[in-house]
C-alpha positions as CSV (number, residue, x, y, z in Angstrom):
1,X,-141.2,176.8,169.6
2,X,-137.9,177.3,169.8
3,X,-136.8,174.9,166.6
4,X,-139.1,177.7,164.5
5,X,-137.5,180.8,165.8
6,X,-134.1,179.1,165.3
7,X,-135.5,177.7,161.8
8,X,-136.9,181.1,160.8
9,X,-134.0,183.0,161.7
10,X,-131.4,180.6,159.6
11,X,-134.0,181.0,156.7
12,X,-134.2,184.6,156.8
13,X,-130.2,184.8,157.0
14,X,-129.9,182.9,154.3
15,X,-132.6,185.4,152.2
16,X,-130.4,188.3,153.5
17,X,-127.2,187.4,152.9
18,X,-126.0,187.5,156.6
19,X,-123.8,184.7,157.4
20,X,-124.2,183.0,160.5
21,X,-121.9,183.9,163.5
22,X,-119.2,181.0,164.5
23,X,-121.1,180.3,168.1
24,X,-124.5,180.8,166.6
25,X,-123.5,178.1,164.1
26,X,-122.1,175.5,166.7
27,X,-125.0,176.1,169.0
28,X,-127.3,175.3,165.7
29,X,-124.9,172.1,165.2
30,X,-125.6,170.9,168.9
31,X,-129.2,171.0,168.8
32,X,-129.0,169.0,165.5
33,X,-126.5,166.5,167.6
34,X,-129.7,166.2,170.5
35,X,-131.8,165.4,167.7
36,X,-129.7,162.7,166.2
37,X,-129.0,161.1,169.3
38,X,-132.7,161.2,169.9
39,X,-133.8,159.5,166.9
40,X,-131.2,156.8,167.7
41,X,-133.0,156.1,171.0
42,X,-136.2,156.1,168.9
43,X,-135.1,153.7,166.6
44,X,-133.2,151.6,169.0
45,X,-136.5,151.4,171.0
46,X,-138.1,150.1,167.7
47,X,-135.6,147.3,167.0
48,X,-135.9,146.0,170.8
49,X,-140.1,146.3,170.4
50,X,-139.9,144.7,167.0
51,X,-141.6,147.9,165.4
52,X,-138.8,147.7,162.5
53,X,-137.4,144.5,160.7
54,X,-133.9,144.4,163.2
55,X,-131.0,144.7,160.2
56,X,-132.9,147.2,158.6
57,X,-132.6,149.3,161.9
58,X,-129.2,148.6,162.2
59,X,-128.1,149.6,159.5
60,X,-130.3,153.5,159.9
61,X,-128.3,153.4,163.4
62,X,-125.0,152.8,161.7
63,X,-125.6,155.9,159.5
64,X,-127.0,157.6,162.6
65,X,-124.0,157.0,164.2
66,X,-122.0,158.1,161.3
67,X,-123.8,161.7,160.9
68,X,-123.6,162.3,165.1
69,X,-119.4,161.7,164.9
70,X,-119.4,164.0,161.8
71,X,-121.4,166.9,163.8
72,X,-118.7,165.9,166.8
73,X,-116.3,166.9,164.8
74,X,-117.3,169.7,163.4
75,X,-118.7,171.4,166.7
76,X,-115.0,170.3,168.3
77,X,-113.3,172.2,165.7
């Protein structure tokens, strides 16, 4: 429920022209973080129930992994 308020209210700021405010946007940046590190859970669970071919889950993790240290960054600066 929350992910469509938040969701709604980003598309509607982008419709109005109001920019987002600096905490508003780091708090939208940590949520996306929780759901990257979820789907890395996800998938890792996949690769150890042989649900995915194992390189081919790898290498989604790696750029998983990528994507969460570039939100890391960003939410750190």
């Amino acid at each position: 429920m929350n992910k469509i308020i938040v969701s709604i209210c980003v598309i509607s700021s982008g419709i109005l022209g109001y920019t987002i405010p600096k905490d508003q946007d780091k708090y939208l940046m940590s949520d996306a973080l929780t759901n990257i590190q979820d789907m890395k859970e996800w998938m890792q669970s996949d690769i150890d129930k042989d649900n995915i071919i194992t390189d081919l889950g790898e290498y989604y993790l790696e750029y998983l992994n990528e994507t969460e240290d570039l939100l890391i960054n960003e939410i750190n600066k």
